[in-house]
MIKOLGU-537724 format. One line per field, with one value per residue: residue number from 0; residue in one letter; z, x, y of N, C-alpha, C in turn. Coordinates in steps of 0.2 Angstrom, whole numbers, plus 5000, padded with zeros to 4 digits. Atoms other than C-alpha are relative to their C-alpha. Example, Ala and Ser with C-alpha at 12.3 -4.5 7.8 and 13.67 -1.06 7.14 Angstrom:
2
resi = [0, 1]
resn = [A, S]
n.z = [5000, 4999]
n.x = [5004, 4996]
n.y = [4994, 4994]
ca.z = [5039, 5036]
ca.x = [5062, 5068]
ca.y = [4978, 4995]
c.z = [5000, 5003]
c.x = [5004, 4996]
c.y = [5006, 5005]
//
This chain:
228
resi = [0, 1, 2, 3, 4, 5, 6, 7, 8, 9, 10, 11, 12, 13, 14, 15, 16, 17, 18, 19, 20, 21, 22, 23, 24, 25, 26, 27, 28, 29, 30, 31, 32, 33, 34, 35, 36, 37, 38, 39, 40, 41, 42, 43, 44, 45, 46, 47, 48, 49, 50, 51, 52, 53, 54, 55, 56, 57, 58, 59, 60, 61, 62, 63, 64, 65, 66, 67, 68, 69, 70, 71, 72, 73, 74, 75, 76, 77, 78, 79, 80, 81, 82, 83, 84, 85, 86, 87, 88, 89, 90, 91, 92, 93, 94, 95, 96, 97, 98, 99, 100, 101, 102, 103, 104, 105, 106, 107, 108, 109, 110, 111, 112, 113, 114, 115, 116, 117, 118, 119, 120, 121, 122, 123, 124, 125, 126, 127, 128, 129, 130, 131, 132, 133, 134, 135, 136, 137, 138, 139, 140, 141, 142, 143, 144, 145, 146, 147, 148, 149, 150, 151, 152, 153, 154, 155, 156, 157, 158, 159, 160, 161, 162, 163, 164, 165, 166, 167, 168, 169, 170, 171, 172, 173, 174, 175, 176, 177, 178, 179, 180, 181, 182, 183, 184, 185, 186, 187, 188, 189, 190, 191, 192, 193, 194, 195, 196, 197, 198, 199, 200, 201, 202, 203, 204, 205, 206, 207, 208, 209, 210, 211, 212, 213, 214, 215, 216, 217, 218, 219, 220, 221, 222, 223, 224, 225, 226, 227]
resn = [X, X, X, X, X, X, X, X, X, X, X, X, X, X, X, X, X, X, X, X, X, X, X, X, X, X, X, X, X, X, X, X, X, X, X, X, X, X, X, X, X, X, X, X, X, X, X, X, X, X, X, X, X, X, X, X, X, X, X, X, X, X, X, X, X, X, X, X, X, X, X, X, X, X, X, X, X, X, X, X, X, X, X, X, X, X, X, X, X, X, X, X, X, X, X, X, X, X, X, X, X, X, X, X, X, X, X, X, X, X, X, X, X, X, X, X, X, X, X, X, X, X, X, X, X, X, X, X, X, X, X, X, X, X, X, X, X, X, X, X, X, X, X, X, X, X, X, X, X, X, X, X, X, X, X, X, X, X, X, X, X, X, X, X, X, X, X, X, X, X, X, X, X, X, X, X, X, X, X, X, X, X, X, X, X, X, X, X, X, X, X, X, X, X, X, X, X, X, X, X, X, X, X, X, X, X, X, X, X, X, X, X, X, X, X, X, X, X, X, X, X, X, X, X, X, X, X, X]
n.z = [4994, 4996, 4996, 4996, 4996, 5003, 5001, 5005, 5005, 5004, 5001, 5006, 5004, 5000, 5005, 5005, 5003, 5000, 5006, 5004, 5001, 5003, 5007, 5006, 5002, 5005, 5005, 5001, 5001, 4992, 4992, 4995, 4989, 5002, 4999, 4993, 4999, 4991, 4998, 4999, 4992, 5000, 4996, 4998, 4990, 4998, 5000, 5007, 5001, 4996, 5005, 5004, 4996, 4996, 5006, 5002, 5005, 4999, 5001, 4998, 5002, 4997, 5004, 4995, 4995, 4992, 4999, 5002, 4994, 4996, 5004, 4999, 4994, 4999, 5000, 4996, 5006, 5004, 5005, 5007, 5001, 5001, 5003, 5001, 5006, 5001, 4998, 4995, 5000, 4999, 4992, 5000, 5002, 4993, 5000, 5002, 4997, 4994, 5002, 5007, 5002, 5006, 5000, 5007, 5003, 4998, 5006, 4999, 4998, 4996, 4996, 4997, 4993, 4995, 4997, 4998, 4994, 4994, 5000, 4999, 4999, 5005, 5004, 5002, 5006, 5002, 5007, 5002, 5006, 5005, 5002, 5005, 5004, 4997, 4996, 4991, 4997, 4998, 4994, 5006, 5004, 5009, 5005, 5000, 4995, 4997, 4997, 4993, 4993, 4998, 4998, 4992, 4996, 5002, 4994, 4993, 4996, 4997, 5004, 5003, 5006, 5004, 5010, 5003, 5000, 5002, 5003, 5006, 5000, 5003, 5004, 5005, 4998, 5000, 5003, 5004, 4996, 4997, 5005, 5001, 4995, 5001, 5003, 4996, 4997, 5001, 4999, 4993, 5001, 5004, 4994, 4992, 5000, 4994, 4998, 5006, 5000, 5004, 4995, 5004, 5004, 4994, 5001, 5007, 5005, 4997, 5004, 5005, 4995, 4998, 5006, 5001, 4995, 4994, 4994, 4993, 5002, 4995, 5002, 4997, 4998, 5005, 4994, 4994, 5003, 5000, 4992, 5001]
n.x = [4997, 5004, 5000, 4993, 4997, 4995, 4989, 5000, 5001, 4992, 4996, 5002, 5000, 4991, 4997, 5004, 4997, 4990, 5001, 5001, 4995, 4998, 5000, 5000, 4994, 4998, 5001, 4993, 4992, 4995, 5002, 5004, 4996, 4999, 5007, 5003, 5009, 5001, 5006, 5003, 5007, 5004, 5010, 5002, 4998, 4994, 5000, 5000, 4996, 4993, 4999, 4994, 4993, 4998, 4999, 4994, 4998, 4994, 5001, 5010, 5000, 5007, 5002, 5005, 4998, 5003, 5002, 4993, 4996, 5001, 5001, 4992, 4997, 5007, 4998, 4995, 4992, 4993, 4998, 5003, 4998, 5004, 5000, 5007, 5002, 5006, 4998, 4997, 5000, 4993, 5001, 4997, 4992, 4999, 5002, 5000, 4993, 5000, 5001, 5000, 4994, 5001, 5005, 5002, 5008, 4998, 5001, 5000, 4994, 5002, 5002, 4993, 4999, 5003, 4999, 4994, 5001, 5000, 4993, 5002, 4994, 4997, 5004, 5005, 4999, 5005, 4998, 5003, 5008, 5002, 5005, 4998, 5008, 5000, 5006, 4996, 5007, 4998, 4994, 4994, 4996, 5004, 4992, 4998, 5000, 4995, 4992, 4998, 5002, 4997, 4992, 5002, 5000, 4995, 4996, 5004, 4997, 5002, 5000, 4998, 5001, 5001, 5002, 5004, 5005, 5005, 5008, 5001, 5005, 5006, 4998, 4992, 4997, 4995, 4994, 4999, 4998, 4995, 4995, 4997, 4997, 4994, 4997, 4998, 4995, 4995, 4996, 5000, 4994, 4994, 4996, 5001, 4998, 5004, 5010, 5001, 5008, 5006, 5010, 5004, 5004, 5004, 5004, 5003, 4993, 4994, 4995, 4997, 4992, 4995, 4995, 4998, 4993, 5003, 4997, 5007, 5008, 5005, 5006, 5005, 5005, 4998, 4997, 5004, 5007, 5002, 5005, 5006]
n.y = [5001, 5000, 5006, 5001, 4994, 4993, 5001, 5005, 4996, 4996, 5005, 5003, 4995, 5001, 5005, 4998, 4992, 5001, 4998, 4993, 4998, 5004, 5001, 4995, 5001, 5004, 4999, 4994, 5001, 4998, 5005, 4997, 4999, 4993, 4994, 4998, 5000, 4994, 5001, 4993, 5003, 4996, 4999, 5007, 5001, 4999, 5006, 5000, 5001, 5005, 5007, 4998, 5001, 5007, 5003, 4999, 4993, 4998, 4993, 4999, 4992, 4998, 4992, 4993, 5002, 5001, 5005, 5006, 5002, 5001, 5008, 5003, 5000, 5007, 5008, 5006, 5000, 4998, 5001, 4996, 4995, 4996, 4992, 4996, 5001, 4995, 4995, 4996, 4994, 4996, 4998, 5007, 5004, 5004, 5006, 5006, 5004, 5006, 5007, 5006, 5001, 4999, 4997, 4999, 4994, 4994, 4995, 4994, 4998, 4997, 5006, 5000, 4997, 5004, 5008, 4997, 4998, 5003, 5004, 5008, 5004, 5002, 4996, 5004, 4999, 4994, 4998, 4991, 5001, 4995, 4998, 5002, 5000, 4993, 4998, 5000, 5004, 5007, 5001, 4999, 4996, 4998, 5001, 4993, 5000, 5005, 4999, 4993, 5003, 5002, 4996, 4997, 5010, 5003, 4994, 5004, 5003, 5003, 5004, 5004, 5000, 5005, 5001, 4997, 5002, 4998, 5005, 5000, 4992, 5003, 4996, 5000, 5005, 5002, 5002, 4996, 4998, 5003, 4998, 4993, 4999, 5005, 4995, 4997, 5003, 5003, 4994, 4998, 5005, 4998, 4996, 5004, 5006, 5007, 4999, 5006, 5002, 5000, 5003, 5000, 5004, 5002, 5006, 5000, 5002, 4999, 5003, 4993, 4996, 5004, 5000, 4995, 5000, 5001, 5003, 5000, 4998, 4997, 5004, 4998, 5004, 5005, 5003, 5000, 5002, 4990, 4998, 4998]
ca.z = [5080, 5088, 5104, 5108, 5122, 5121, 5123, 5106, 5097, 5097, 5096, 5080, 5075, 5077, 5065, 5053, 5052, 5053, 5039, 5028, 5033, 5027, 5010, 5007, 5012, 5002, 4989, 4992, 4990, 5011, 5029, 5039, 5054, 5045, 5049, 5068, 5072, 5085, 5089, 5091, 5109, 5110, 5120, 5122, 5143, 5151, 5151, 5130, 5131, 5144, 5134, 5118, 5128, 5133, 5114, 5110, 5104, 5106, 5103, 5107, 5101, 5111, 5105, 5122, 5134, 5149, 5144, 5138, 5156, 5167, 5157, 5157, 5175, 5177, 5169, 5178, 5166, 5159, 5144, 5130, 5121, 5121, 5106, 5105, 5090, 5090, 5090, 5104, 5110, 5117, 5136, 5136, 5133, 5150, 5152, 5140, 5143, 5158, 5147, 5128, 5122, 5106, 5099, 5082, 5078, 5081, 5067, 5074, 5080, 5095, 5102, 5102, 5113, 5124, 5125, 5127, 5143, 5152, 5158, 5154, 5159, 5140, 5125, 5117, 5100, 5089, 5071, 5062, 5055, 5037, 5029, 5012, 5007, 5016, 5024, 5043, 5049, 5049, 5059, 5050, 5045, 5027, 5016, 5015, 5035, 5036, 5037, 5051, 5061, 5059, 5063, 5079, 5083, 5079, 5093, 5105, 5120, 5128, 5111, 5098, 5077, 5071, 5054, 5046, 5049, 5039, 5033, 5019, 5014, 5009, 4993, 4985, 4983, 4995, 4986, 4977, 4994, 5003, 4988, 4990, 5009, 5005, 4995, 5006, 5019, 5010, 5007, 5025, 5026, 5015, 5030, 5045, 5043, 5058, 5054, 5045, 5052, 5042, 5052, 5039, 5035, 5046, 5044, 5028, 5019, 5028, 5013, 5002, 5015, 5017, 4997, 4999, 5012, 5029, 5046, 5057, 5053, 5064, 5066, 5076, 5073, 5060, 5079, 5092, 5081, 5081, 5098, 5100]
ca.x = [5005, 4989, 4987, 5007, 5015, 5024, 5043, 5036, 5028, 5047, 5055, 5046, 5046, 5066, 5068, 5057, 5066, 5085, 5078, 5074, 5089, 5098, 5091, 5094, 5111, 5115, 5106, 5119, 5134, 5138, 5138, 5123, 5136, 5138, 5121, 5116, 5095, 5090, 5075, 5064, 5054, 5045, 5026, 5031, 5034, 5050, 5046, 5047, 5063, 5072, 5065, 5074, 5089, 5087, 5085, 5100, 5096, 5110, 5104, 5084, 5080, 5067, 5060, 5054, 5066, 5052, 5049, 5069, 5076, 5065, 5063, 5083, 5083, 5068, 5080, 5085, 5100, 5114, 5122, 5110, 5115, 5103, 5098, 5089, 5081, 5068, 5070, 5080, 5075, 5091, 5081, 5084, 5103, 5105, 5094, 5095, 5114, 5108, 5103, 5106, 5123, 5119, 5110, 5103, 5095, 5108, 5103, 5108, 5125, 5114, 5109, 5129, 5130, 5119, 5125, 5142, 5135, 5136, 5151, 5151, 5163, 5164, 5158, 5143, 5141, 5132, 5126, 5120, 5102, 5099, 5086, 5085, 5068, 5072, 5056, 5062, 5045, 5052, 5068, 5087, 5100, 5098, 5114, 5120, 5122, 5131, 5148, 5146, 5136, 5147, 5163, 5153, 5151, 5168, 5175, 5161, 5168, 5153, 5148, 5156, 5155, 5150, 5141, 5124, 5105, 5090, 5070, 5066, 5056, 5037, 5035, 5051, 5058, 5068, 5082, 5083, 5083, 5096, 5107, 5108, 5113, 5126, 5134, 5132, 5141, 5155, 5159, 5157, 5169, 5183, 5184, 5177, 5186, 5179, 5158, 5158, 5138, 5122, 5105, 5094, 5079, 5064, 5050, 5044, 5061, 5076, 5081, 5083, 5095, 5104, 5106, 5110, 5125, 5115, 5125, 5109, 5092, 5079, 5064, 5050, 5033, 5042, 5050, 5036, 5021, 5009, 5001, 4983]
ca.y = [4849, 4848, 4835, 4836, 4845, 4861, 4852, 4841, 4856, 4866, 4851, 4847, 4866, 4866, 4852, 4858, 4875, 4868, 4859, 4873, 4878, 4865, 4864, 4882, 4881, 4866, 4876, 4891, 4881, 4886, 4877, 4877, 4879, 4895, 4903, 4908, 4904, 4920, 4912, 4926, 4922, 4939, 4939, 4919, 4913, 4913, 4893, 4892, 4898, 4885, 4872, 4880, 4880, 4860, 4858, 4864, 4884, 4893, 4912, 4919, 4937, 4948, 4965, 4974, 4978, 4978, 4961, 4954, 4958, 4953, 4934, 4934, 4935, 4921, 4907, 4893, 4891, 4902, 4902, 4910, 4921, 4936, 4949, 4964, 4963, 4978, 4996, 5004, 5021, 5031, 5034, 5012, 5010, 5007, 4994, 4985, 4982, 4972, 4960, 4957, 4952, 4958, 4972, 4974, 4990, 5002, 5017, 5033, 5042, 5049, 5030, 5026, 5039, 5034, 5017, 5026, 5033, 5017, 5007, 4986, 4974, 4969, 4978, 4971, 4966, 4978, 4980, 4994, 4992, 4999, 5006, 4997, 5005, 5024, 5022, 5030, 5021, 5005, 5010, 5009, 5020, 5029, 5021, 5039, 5038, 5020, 5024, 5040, 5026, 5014, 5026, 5030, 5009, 5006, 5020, 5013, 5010, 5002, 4993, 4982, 4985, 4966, 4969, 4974, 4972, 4974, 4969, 4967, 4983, 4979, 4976, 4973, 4954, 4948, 4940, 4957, 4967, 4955, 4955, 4974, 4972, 4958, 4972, 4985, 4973, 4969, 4987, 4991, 4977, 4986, 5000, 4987, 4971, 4964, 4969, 4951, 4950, 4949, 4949, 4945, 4934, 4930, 4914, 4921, 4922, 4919, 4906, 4923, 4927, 4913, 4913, 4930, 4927, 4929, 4925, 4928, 4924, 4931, 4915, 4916, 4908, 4896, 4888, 4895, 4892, 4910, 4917, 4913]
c.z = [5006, 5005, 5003, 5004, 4997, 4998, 4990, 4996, 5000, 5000, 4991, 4995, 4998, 4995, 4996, 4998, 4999, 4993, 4994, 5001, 4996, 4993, 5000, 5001, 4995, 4993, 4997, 4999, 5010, 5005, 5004, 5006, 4999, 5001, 5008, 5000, 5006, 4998, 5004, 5006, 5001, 5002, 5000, 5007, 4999, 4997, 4993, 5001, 5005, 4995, 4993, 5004, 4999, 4992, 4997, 4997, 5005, 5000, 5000, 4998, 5005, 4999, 5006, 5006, 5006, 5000, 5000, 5011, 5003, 4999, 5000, 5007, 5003, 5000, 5005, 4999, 4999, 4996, 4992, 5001, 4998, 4995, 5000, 4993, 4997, 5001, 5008, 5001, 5006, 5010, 5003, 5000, 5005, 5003, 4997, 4998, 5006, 4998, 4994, 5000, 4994, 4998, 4992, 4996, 5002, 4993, 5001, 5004, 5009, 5005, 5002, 5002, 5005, 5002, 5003, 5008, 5007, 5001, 5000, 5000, 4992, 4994, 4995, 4992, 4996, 4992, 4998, 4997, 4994, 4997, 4992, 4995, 5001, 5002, 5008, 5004, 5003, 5003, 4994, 4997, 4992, 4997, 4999, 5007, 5003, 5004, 5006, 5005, 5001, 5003, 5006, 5005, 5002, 5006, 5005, 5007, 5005, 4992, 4994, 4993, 4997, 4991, 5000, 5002, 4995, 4999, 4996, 4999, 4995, 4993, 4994, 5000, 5004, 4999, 4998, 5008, 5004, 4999, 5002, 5008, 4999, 4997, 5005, 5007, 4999, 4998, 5006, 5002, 4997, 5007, 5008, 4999, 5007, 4998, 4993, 5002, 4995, 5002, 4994, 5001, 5005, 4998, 4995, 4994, 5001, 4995, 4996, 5002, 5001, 4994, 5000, 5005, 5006, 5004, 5004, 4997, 5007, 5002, 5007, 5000, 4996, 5008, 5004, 4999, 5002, 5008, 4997, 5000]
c.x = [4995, 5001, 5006, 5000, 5005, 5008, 4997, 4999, 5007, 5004, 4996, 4999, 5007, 5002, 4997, 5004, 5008, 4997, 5000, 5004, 5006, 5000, 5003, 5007, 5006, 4998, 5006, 5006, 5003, 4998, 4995, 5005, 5002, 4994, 4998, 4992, 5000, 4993, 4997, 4994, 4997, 4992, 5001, 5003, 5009, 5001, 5002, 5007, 5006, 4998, 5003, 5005, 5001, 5001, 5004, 5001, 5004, 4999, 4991, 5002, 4992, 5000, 4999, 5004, 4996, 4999, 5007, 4999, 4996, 4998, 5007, 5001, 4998, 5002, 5002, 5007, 5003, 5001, 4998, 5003, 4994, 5001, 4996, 4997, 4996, 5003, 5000, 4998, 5007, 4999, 5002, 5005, 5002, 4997, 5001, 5008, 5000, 4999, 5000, 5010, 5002, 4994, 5001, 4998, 5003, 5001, 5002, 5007, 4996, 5001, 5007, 4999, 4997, 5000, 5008, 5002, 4999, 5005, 4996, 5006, 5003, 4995, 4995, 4999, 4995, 5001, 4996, 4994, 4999, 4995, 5000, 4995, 5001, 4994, 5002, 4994, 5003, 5006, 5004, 5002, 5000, 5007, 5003, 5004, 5005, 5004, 5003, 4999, 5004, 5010, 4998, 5000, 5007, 5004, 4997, 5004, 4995, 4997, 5004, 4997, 5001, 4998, 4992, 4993, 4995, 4995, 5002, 4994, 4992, 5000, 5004, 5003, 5006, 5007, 5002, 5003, 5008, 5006, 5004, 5004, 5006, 5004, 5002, 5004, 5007, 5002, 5001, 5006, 5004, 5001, 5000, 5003, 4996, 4991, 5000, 4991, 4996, 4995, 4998, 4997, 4995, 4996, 5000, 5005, 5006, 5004, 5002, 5006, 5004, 5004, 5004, 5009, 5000, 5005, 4997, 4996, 4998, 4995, 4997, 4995, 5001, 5001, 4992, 4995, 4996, 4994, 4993, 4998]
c.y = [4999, 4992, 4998, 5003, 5005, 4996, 4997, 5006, 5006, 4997, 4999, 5008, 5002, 4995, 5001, 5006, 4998, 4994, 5002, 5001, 4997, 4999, 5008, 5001, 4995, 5005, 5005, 4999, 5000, 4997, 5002, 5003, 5005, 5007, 4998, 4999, 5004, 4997, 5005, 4998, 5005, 4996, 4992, 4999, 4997, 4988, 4996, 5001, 4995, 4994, 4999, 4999, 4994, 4998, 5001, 5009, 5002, 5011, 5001, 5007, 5005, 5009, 5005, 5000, 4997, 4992, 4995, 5000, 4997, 4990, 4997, 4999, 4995, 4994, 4997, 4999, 5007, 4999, 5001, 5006, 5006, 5007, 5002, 5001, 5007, 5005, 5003, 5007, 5002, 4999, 4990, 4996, 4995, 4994, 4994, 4996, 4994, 4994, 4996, 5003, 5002, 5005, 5001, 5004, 5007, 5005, 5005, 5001, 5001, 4993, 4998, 5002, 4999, 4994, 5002, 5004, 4993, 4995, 4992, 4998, 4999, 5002, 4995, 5000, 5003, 5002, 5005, 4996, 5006, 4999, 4999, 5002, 5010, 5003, 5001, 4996, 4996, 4999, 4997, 5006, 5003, 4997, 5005, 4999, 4993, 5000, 5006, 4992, 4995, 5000, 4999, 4993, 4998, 5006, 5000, 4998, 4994, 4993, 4997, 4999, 4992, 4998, 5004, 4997, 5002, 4996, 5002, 5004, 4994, 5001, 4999, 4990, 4999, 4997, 5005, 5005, 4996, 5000, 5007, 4999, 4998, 5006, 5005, 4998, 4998, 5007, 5003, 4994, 5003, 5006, 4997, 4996, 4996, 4999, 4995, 4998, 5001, 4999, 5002, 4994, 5001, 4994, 5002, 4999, 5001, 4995, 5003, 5001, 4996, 4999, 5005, 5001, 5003, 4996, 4999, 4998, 5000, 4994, 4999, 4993, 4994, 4995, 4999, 4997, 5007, 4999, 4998, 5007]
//
């Protein structure tokens, strides 16, 4: 993509990855119009993400509060939809109510509570992150832990129980980890009926996850292209 400009290199990384996406939905049997793109804009300019927007993205994902709000307040435009993709710590709740529509990495009873410490006009939507490897490093609930944290979602008043997030633990095949999510969502599903989400996949193997019955993929440098 050398020698283009920015609008042509995420223009040309956007049809490359909805591609991709496309084969591996056809491959799956299921409608791409079935899986969400959270183009993951982290440490790229406020500027990156309007021109996503003019090219038609629909959802941006950003890891660091100090960095989402003050990037959401910068645009020009409305109408993204913004998630928090990255670990939340508890002293944060309230910020980052100012500006994601979506939070992904809710692991703990405690952080509810801390997001339950702050009134919103309309409850935010929120998936439980699980821990598919039971390394707490990598953030995520133990499978043990699911169903307290998703009793604690689902009684939220400031947040909103949509469905499941996970990595893919180092290590272990994709397909074989995502699989096991797909499962664990569809049991979480037998006592949530509404938490129909799946955040799963990222650049390296979000077609696992699409086989696997992914509603989100995460995708980053597959779109942005990698920071110098």
């Amino acid at each position: 993509m050398a020698g283009t400009n920015r609008v042509d290199e995420l223009r040309l990384g956007l049809e490359a990855t909805r591609e991709r996406i496309d084969h591996a939905c056809q491959q799956a049997g299921r409608s791409s119009n079935d899986v969400t793109v959270v183009v993951v804009t982290k440490t790229y300019p406020v500027s990156d993400v309007e021109i996503l927007q003019e090219l038609g993205v629909t959802d941006v994902g950003e890891n660091k509060d100090q960095e989402a709000g003050p990037k959401r307040e910068q645009m020009t435009h409305q109408g993204l939809r913004w998630h928090a993709v990255g670990q939340v710590q508890s002293n944060k709740a309230k910020t980052v109510t100012q500006w994601a529509d979506v939070v992904h990495s809710v692991d703990r009873v405690s952080l509810v509570k801390a997001f339950d410490r702050v009134v919103v006009p309309t409850p935010i939507q929120a998936l439980v992150q699980v821990s598919l490897d039971g390394d707490p490093d990598r953030g995520g609930c133990m499978i043990a832990d699911l169903a307290v944290v998703a009793e604690a979602l689902a009684g939220s008043s400031t947040l909103s129980l949509a469905g499941v997030m996970a990595v893919a633990p180092l290590g272990v095949e994709p397909s074989r980890a995502f699989g096991d999510l797909w499962n664990i969502s569809q049991r979480l599903q037998g006592a949530f009926p509404q938490a129909t989400w799946i955040s799963a996949g990222m650049t390296q193997d979000f077609e696992a996850a699409i086989a696997a019955g992914a509603t989100h993929v995460r995708i980053g440098s597959a779109i942005l292209g990698n920071r110098a």
